[in-house]
DOFI-184748 format. One record per atom (N, C-alpha, C): x, z, y. Coordinates in steps of 0.2 Angstrom, whole numbers, plus 5000, padded with zeros to 4 digits. Layout:
BEGIN
XZY
...
This chain:
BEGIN
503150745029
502450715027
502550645026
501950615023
502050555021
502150505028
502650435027
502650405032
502050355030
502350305035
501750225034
501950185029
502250195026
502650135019
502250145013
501550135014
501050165008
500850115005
501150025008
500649975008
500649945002
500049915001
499949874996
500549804997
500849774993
501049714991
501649704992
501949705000
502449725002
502849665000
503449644997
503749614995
503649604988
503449634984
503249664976
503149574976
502449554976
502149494974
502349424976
502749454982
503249384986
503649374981
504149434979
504749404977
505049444972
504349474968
504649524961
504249494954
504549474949
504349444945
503949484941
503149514943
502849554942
502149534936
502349494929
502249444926
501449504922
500949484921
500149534921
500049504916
499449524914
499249554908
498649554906
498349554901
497849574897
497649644897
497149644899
496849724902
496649754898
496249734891
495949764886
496249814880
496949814879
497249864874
497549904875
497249934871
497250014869
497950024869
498250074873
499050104869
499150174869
499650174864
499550234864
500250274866
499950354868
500550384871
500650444865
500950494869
501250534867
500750594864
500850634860
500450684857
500050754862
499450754865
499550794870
499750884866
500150904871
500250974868
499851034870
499251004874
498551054876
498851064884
498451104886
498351094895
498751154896
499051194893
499451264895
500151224897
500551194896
501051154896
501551184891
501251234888
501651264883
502251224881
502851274878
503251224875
503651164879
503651154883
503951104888
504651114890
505051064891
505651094895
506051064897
506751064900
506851004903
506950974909
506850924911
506650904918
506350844918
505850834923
505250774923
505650744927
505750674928
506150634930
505550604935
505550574941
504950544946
505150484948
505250434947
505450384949
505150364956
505350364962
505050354971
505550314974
504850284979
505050234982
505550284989
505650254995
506250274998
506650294998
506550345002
507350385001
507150475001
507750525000
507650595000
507550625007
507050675008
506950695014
507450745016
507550775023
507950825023
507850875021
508350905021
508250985016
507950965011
508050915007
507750904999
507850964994
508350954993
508851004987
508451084990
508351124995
508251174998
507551174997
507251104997
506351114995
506251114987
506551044984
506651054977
506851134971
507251154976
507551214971
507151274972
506551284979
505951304978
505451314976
505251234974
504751204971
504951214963
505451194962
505851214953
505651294952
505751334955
505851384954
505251434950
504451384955
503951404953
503751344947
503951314947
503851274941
503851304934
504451294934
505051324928
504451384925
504351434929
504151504929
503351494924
503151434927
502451414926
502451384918
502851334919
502851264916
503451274910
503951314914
504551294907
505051244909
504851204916
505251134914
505551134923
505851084926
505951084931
505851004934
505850984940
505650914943
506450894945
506550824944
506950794946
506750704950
506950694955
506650624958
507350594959
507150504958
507350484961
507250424965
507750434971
507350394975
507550324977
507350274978
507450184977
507150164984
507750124987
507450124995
506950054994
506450064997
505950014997
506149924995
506849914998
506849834997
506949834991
507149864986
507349864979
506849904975
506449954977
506049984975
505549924968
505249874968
505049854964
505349814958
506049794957
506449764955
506749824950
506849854954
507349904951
506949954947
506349964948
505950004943
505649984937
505349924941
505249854934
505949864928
506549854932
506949884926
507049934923
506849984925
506950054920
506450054915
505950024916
505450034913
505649974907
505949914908
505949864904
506649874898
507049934903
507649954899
507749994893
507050034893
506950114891
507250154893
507350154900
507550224903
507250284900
507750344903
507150394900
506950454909
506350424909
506150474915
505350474914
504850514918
504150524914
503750494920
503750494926
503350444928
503550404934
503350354939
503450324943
502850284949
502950264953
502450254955
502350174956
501850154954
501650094951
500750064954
500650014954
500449994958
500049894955
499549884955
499549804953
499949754959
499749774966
500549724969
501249744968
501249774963
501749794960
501949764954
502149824947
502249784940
501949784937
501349824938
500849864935
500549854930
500249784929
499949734926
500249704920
501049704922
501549664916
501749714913
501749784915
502049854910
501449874906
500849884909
500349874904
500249814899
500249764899
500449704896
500949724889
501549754893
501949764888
502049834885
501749864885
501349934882
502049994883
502149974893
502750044891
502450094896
501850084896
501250144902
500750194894
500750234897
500350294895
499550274896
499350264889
498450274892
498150334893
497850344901
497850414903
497050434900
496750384899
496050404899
495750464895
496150484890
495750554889
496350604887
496650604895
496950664897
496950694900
496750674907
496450694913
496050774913
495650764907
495050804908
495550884901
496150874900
496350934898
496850984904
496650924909
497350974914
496750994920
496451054921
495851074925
496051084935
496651074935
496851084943
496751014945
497150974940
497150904942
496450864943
495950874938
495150844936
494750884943
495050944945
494650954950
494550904956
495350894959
495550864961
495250784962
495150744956
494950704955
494150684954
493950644961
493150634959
493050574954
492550604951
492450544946
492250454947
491950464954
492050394957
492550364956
493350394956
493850394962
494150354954
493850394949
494250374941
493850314939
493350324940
492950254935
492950204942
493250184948
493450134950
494250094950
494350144945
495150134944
495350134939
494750114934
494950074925
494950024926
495250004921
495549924918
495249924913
494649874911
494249884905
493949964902
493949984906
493750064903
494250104902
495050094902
495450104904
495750144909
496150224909
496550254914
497050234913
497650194918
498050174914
498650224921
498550234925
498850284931
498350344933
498650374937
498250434941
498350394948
497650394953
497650374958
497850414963
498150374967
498550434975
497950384980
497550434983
497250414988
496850454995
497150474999
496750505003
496250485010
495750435008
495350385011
494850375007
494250345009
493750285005
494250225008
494050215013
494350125013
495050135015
495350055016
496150055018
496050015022
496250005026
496149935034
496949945037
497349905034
497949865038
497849885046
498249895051
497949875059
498749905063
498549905066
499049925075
499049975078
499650025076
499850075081
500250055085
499850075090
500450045097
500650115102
500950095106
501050145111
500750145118
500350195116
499950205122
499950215130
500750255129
501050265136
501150195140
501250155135
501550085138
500850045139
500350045134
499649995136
499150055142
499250125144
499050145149
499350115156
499950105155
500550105161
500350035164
500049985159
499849905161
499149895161
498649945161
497949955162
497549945158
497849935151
497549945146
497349995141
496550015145
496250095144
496150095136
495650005136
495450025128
495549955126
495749945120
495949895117
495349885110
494949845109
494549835103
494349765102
494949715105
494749635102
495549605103
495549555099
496349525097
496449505103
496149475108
496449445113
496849495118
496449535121
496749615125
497249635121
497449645114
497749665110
498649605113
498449555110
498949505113
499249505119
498749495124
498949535130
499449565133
499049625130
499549695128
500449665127
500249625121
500849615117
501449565125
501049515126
501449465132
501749515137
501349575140
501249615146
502049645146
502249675139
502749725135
503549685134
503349615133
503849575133
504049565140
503549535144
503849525151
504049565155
503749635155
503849685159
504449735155
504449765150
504849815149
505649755145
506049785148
506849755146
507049805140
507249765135
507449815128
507049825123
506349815124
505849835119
505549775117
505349765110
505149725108
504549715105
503749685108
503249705107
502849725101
503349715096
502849725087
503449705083
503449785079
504049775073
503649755067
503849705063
503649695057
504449705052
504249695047
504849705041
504949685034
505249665028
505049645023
504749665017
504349715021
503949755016
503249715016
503149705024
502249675023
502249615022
502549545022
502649485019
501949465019
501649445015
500849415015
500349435018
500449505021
499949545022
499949525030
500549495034
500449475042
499749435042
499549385036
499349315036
498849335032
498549355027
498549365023
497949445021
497449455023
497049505019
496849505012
497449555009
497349565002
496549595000
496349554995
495649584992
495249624998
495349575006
494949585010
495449665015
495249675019
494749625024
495149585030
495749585030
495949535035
496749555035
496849465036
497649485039
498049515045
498449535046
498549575051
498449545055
498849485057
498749445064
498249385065
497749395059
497249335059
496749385064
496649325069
496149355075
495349325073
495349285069
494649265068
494449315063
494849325061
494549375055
494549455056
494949465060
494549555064
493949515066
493549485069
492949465071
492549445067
492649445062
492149425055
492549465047
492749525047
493149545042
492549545034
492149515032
492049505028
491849445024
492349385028
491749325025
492549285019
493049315021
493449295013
493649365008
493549345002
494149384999
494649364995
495349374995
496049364993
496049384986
496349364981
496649364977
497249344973
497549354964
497949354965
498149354956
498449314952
498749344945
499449374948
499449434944
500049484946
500649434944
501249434949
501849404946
501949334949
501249304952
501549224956
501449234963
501349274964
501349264972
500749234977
500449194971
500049144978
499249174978
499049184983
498549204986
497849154984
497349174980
496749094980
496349144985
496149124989
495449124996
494749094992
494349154992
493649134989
493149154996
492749124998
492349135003
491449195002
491549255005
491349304999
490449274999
490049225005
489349195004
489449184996
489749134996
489749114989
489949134983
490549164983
490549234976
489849264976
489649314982
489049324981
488349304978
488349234980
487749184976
487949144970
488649174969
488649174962
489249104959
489449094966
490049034963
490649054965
491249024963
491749044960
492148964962
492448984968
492848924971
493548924972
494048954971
494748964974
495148904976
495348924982
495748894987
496248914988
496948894986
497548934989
497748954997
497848994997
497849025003
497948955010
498348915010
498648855012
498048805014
497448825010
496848765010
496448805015
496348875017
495948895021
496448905028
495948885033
496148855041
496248925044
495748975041
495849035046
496649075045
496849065038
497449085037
498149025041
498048975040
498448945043
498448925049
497948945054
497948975061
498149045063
498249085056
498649135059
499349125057
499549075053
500349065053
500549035058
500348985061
500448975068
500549005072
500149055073
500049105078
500749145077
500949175072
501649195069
502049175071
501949115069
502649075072
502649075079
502249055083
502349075091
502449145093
502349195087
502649265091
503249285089
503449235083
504149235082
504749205087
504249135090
504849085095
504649135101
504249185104
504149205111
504349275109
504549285102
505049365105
504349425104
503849425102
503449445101
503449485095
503749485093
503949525084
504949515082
504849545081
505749545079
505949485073
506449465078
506649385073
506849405065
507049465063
507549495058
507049525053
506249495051
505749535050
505949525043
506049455041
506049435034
506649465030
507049495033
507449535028
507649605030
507249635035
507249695038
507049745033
507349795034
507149875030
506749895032
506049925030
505549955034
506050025035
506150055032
506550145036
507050115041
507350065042
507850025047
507050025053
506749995053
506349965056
505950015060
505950065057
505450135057
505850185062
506350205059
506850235066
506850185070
507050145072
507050085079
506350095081
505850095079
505350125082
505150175085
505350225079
505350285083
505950305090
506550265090
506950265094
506650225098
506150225101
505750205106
506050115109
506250065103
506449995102
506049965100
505349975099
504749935100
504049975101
503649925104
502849955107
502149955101
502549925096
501949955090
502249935085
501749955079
501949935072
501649955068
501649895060
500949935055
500849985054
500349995054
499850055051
499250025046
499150095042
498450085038
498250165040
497550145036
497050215039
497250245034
497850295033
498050345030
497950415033
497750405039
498350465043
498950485044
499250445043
500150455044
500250425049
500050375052
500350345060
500550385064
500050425067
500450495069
501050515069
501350545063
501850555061
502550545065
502450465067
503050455071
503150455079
502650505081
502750555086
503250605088
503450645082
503750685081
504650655083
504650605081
505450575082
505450555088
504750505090
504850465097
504850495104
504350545101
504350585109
504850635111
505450625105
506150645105
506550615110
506250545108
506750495113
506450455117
505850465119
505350455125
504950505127
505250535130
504550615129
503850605131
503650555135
503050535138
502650495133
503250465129
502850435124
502150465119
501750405118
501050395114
500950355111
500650375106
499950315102
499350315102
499250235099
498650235099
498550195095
498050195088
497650155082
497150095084
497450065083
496949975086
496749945081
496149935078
495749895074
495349835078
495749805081
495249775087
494749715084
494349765079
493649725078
493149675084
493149695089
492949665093
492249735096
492349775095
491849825100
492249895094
491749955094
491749995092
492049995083
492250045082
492350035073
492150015067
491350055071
490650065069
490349975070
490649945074
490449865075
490449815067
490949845062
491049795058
491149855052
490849815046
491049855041
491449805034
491949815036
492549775031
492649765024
492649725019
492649735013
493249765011
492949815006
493349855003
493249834992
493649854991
493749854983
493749944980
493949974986
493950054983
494350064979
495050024976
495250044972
496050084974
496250094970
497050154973
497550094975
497750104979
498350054982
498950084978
498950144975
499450184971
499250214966
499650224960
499450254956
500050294953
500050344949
500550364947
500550364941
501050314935
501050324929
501650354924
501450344919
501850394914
502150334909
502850354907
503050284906
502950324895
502950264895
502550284887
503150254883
503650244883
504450224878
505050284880
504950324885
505550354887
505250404892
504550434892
504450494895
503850544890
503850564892
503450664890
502650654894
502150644892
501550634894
501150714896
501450754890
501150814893
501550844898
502450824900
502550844904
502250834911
502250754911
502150714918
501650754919
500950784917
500250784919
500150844920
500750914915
500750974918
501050974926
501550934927
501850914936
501150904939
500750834939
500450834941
499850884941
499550944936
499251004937
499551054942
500051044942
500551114945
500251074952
500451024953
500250974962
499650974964
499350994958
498450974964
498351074962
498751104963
498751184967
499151184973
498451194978
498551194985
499351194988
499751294986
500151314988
500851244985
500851244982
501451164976
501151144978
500551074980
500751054984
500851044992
500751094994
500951075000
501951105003
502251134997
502751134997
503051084996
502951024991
503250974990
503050924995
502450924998
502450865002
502550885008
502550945010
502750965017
503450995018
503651035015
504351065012
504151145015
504651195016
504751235015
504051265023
503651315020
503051335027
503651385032
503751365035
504051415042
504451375044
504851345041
505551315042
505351225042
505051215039
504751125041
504151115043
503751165042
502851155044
502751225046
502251245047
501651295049
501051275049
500551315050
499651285048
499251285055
498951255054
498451235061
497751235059
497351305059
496851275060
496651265052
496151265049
495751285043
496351215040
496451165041
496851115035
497251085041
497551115047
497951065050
498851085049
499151065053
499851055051
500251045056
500851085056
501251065064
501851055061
502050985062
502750985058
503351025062
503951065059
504551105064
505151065062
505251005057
505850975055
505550915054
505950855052
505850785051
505850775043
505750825039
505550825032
505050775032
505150715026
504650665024
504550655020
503950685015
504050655005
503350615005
503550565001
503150494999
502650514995
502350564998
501650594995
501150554990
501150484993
500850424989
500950404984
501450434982
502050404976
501950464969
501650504970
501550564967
500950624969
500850634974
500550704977
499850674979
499750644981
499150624985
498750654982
498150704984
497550744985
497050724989
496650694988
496050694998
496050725000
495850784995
495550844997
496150914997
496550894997
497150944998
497450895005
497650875008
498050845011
497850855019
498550875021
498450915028
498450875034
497950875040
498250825045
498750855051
499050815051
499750835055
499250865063
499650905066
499450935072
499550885079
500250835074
500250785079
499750725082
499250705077
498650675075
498350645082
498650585084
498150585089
497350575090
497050595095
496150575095
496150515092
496650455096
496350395089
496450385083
497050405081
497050415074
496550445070
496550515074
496150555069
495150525069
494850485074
494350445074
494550405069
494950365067
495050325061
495150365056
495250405056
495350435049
494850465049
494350485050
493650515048
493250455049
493250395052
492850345051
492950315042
493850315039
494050295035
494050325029
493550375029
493150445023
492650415021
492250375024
491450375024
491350285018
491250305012
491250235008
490750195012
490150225017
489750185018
489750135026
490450165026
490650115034
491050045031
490950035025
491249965022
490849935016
490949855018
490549835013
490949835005
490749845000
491049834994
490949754991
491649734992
491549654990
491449644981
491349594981
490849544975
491549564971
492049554970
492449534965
492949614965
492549644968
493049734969
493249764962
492849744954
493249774950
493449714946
493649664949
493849614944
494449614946
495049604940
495649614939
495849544935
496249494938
496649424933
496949464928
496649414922
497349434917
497649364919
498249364919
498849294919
499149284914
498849324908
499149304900
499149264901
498549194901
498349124899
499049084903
499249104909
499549054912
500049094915
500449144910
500949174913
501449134913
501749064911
502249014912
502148994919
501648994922
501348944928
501649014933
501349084931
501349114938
502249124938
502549134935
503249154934
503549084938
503449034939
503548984943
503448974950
502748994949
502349004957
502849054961
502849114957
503249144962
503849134963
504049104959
504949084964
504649044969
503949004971
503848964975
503748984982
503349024978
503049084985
503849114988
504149134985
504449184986
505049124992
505349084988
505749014994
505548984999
504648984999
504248925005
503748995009
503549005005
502749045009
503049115014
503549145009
503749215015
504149195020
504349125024
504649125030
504049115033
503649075030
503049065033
502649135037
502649185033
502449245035
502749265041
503349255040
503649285046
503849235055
503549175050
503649145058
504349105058
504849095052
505349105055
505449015054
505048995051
505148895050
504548875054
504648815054
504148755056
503448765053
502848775053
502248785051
502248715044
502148655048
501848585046
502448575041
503148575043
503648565039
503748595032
503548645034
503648725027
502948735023
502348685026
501748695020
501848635017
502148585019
502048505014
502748545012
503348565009
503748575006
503348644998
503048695003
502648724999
502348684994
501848664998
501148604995
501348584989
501948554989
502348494983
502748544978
503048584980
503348644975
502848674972
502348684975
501548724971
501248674967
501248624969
500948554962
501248544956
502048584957
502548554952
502648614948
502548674949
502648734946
501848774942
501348694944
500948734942
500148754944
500148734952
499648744955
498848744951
498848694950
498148664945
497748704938
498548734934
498448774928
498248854932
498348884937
498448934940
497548924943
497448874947
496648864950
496248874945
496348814941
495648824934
495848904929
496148914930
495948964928
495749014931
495949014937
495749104941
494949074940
494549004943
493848984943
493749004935
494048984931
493549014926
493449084924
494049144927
494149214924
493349214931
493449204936
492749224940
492149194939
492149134936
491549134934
491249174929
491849184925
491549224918
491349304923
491649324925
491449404930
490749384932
490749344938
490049324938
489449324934
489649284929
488949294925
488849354922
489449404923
489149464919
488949514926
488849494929
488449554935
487749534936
């Protein structure tokens, strides 16, 4: 099943030169050859993030089997462990590789491969492949153009996404904590785990979430910002693809219509949570190694029962890493901690509803109708639950009208390709808390949708600036994230490398792409 490595930004915009674009041009792809897949052959190439699950080859040459029969053609993946994952894909694409599609993303490269016209315009192909269009709510598409543009297929099986804290609940029972729903108890939690338990380390982070500790992208809160679970609605984040630097708009005021951007550095709620960072870095509170750690390094150590929690988003997959830990802790539990300050139902957090993932089709060195007949064959129930769960008897069995009980540690990057809402199974392992967030994390109307949710930067204007910014970001701001330097020392260093690379050209313009959005609502 899919793991928790689903997230938006990760290292991609810290330290991947992910240079964006101008949204408005048309490209074009490949001739479609009609919805049958007639004619096809060969092998679809899949370019994915981690690594191959077990039993791949035994699930693959299954999954092929019925393909082939179907299609003509066979799948081939390859897999790119997440630290090199956006680097290394950026390159294929930039190279002319030849494979058909990959998973791609705006905190990604997304915006610069559209820019440089090596993506597939999907927009009227969708509706020739009828497994997949079923599939696909129409909401789900028309929040996920670019200028009226399809430029990927969305992976999403959610309305909102909310960052937040799985923790272990054997260990916040064993210290008296029934219910956790505000940061402070939450901290607590964390001091209780370091003092009391020898060997465990109270919150794994890694270099995959880098801005996201500090930092709520396009809303609604940083992970460790505690003012802002208490108020997740009053900023939104953004960003031109490829610099790195965050501008903080205050959402009163986008909404009444003004257009202020502040680099993340200017707003106090952010830099009271880098503080806070850095004391859970100096008290042992998060793992000193975060800033260059591997999330699957990071994940096993987890599940190897070496720390008391670790990110999550409302996907439904936190769960997941029951299956390994109650291996090595049998007693072992989770538990889903959004600690808004009361119930879940107490705040409703801005959301943008757009795909955290999308899967594209590379338009210089892939097959359009092949990619799309893969993805028609995937949005049929039995395909995909072969590929995202692997072989039914020997890796999974069913539970229950859509449930799922895993029998093997099989784990395919479902988000990377396969994702369904409405095909996609819940693990039997699923704790009550989980699965409460996950049915809370269905409902569009448990979130606020923010003022700026379908505005997209182009960095055409000031892509010199952003390709500067981010070497900046990527040298001063990500230790910042991780706590591992002086707060006061590491932002006057920032501050001045930001003035120099460009800050000013990078401000006036985001204020003017938002005004202009503004006036047109």
């Amino acid at each position: 099943m899919s793991t928790t490595i689903t997230r938006r930004g990760f290292l991609a915009l810290g330290g991947t030169a992910a240079l964006a674009a101008g949204l408005g041009a048309t490209l074009a792809g490949c001739s479609p050859a009609g919805s049958s897949g007639a004619g096809l052959s060969g092998s679809s190439l899949a370019v994915l993030p981690s690594t191959a699950p077990t039993t791949w080859n035994t699930v693959l040459a299954k999954f092929n089997a019925g393909l082939k029969k179907t299609h003509g053609f066979e799948l081939n993946a390859q897999f790119i462990n997440w630290t090199n994952y956006a680097q290394q894909s950026l390159l294929k694409f930039t190279a002319g590789a030849k494979f058909d599609t990959a998973l791609q993303a705006l905190w990604l490269n997304m915006a610069q491969l559209q820019q440089q016209k090596a993506l597939v315009d999907l927009t009227s192909h969708i509706s020739k492949w009828p497994n997949l269009s079923k599939q696909l709510a129409p909401e789900l598409i028309a929040s996920n153009k670019w200028s009226g543009r399809l430029w990927g297929i969305p992976q999403v099986n959610s309305a909102g996404r909310v960052q937040h804290f799985s923790i272990r609940k054997d260990l916040a029972d064993k210290y008296g904590f029934d219910t956790i729903q505000d940061f402070d108890t939450l901290e607590k939690y964390f001091y209780d785990v370091k003092q009391k338990e020898s060997g465990i380390t109270p919150f794994a982070v890694s270099s995959n979430q880098t801005f996201e500790l500090a930092i709520g992208p396009q809303g609604p809160v940083g992970l460790f910002d505690a003012e802002g679970w208490q108020n997740p609605t009053q900023y939104f984040n953004t960003l031109f693809a490829g610099s790195g630097l965050y501008f903080s708009f205050d959402e009163a005021k986008l909404a009444a219509g003004t257009a202020d951007p502040v680099p993340f550095w200017e707003n106090p709620q952010i830099v009271d949570t880098l503080r806070r960072i850095r004391k859970y870095y100096q008290d042992g509170i998060i793992n000193a190694n975060g800033l260059n750690a591997d999330s699957a390094t990071i994940g096993a150590q987890f599940q190897a029962g070496k720390f008391a929690g670790q990110w999550a988003i409302t996907d439904g997959t936190a769960s997941n890493a029951l299956v390994a830990l109650q291996k090595a802790v049998p007693n072992a539990n989770l538990e889903e901690v959004l600690p808004f300050g009361g119930p879940l139902t107490s705040q409703k957090p801005l959301q943008t509803f757009q795909a955290d993932n999308l899967v594209v089709v590379n338009a210089n060195g892939g097959d359009v109708d092949r990619a799309l007949a893969l993805q028609d064959y995937l949005s049929i129930p039995e395909n995909h639950d072969l590929l995202a769960y692997g072989v039914k008897g020997t890796d999974w069995e069913p539970t229950g009208a859509n449930g799922i009980k895993q029998l093997s540690t099989y784990s395919f990057p479902g988000y990377a390709l396969l994702w369904r809402s409405k095909l996609e199974r819940r693990s039997s392992f699923m704790t009550d808390s989980e699965s409460q967030v996950f049915d809370w994390a269905q409902d569009y109307g448990n979130f606020t949708r923010a003022t700026l949710a379908s505005f997209i930067p182009d960095v055409t204007p000031v892509k010199q600036a952003a390709a500067s910014m981010n070497n900046v970001i990527t040298q001063y701001a990500n230790p910042l994230y991780y706590g591992v330097v002086d707060v006061d020392s590491q932002l006057r260093q920032l501050k001045s490398a930001a003035a120099s690379a460009g800050l000013s050209t990078l401000q006036n313009e985001m204020a003017k792409q938002v005004s202009a959005y503004l006036s047109k609502k």
